[in-house]
C-alpha positions in Angstrom: 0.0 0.0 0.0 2.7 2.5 0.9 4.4 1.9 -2.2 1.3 2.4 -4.2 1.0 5.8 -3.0 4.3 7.0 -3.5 4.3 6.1 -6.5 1.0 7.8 -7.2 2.4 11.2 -5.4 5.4 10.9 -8.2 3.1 10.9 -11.0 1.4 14.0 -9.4 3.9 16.2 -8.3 6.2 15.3 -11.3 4.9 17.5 -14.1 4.4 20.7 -11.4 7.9 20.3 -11.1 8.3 20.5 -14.6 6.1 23.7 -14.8 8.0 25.5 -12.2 11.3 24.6 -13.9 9.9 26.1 -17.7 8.6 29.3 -15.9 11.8 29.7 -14.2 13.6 29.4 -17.5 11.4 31.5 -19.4 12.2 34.5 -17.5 13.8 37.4 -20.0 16.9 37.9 -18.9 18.7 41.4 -18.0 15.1 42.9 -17.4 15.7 46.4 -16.4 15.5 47.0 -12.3 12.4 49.2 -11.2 15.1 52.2 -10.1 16.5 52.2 -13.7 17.2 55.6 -14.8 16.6 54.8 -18.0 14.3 51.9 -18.2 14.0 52.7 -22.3 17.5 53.2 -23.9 17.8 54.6 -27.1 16.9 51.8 -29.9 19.6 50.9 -32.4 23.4 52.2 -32.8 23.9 54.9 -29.4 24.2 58.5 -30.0 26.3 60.1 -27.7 26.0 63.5 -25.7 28.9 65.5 -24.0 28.0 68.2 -22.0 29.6 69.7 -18.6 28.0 71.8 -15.8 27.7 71.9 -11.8 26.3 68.7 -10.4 22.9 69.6 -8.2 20.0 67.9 -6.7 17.0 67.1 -8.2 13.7 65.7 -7.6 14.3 62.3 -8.3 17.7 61.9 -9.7 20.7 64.8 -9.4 21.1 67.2 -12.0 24.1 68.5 -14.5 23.5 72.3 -14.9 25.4 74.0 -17.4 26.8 76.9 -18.0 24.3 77.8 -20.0 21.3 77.5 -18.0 20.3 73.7 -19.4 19.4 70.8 -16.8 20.3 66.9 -17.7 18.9 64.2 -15.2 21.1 61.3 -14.2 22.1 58.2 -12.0 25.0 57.3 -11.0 28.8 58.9 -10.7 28.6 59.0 -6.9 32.0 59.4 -6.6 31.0 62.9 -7.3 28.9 65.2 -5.1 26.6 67.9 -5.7 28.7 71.7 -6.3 31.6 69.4 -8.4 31.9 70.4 -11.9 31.9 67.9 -14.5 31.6 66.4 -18.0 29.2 63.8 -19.0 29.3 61.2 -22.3 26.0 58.8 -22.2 22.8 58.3 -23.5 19.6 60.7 -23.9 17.0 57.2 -22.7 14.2 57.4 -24.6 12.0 57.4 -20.8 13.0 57.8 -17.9 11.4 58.2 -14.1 13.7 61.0 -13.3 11.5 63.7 -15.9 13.7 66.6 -15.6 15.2 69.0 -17.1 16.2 68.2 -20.7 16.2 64.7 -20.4 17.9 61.8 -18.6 21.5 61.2 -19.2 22.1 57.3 -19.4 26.1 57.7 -18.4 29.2 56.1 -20.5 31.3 57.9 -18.8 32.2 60.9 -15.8 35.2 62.8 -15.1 36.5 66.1 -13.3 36.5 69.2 -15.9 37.5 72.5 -14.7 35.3 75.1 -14.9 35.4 78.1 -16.8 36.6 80.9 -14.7 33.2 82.9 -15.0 31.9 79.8 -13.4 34.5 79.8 -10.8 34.0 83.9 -9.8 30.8 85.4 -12.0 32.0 88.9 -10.2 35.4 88.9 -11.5 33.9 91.3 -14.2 33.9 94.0 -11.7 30.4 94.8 -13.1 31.6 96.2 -16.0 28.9 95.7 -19.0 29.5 95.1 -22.8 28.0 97.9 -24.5 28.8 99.2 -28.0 30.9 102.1 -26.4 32.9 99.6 -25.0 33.6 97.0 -27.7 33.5 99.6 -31.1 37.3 100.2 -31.6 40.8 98.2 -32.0 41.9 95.3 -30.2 44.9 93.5 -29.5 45.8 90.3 -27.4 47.2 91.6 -23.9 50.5 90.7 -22.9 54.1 91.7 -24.2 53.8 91.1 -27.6 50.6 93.6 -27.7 51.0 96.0 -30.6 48.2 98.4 -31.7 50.4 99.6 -34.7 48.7 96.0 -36.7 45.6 95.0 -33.8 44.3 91.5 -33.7 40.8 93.1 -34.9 38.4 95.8 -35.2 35.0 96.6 -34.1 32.4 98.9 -35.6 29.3 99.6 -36.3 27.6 98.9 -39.7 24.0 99.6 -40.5 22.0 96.9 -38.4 25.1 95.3 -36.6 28.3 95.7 -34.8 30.7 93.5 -36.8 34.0 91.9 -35.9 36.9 92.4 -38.8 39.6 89.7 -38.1 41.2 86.3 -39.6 38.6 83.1 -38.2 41.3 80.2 -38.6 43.4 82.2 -40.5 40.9 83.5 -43.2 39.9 87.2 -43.2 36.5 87.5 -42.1 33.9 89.4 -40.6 31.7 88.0 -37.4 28.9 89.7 -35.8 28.5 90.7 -32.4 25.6 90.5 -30.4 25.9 92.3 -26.6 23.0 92.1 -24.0 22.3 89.4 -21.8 24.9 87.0 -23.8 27.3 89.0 -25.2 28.8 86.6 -28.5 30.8 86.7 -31.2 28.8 84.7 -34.1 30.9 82.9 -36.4 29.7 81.6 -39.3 28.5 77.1 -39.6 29.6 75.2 -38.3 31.6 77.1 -36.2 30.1 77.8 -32.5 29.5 81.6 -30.8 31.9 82.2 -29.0 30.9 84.3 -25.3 32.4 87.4 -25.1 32.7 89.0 -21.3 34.6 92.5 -20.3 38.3 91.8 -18.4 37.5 95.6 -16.8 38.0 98.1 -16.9 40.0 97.9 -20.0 40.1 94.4 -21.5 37.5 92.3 -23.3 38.0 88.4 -23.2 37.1 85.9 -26.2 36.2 82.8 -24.7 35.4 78.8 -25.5 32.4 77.7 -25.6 31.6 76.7 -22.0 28.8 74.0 -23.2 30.7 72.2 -26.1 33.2 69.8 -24.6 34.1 68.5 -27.6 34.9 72.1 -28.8 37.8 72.3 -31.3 39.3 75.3 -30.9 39.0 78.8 -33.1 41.7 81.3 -33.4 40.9 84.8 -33.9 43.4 87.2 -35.0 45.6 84.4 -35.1 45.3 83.8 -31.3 43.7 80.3 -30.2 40.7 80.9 -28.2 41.1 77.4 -25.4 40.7 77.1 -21.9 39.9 80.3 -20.2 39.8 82.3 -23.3 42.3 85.4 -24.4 42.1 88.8 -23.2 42.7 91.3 -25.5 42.9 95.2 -24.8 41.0 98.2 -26.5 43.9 100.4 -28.5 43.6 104.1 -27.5 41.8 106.2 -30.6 
């Protein structure tokens, strides 16, 4: 008798077994955790974003601010804390919980930048404002080898611009300039603006781009315009 229902519990129990087993296997692998950033990554061959700010907190994930007012979500790089400055390569995910800003960052890689020195003291200025009375005239780079006999470009008013008369990358050009709340120098495509900001209460500096990280740099007047920029001086009339 014992035997007979032994065997009867084996022919029972033996294809739940085998259920439980094909579920188990079944299961998709790599399925995204429920605190994924990104639980929707970019479909087919990634496309890559570099961008540097000031590391904040957010909502629901911490925030990249940049320079330029712009605010990328992310998760991760917590060997970084919020007030470091840094650069970003990843992923814009497709969705993401986080919801803020421009998007959620889906990180390849984080590292230390150095910030541009506006960032570092915004009242180095002294207060001094761009205005066309300021920037109209000739300008050369500051230093020793300053010489206002052959200045590294001019400034002056045309009808319905203030224009910029130098060599971009060695070929004579003329760029606009745009003061106000962003003072700019507007190259022609694909080149990027490139901020302008006053060195008072005499000097005017031609900076990089504080947003492109992959910026490859643009020499004006023959001077290359990389890290903190180049301060050039007004030349007396």
């Amino acid at each position: 008798m014992t035997d007979t229902k032994s065997l009867l519990s084996a022919i029972l129990f033996a294809p739940l077994l085998s259920l439980g087993a094909c579920q188990q296997s079944t299961e998709p692998p790599g399925d995204p955790s429920s605190d994924d950033p990104a639980a929707t990554r970019p479909s087919g061959s990634p496309s890559l974003l570099t961008v540097e700010g000031r590391i904040e907190s957010g909502v629901e994930c911490r925030v990249l601010h940049t320079p330029d007012g712009k605010r990328y979500a992310f998760n991760g790089g917590d060997e970084f804390a919020s007030g470091d400055y840094v650069r970003i390569t990843g992923e814009l995910a497709d969705a993401s919980f986080c919801q803020e800003g421009e998007g959620t960052l889906v990180i390849d890689s984080i590292e230390s930048a150095d910030a541009p020195a506006r960032d570092r003291d915004p009242a180095r200025t002294g207060g001094v404002a761009l205005t066309e009375d300021y920037v109209i005239g000739s300008w050369t780079a500051k230093g020793v080898g300053a010489n206002c006999a052959k200045p590294d470009f001019q400034i002056s008013r045309s009808p319905g611009a203030l224009v910029l008369e130098s060599s971009v990358n060695g070929v004579p050009t003329d760029s606009m300039v745009v003061l106000g709340d962003y003072p700019r120098l507007v190259l022609d495509d694909p080149l990027p603006d490139l901020p302008l900001e006053s060195r008072g209460p005499d000097g005017m500096a031609i900076l990089r781009p504080a947003t492109d990280a992959a910026y490859d740099p643009v020499s004006i007047g023959g001077h290359q315009i990389v890290g903190d920029g180049v301060v050039f001086v007004k030349c007396g009339n």
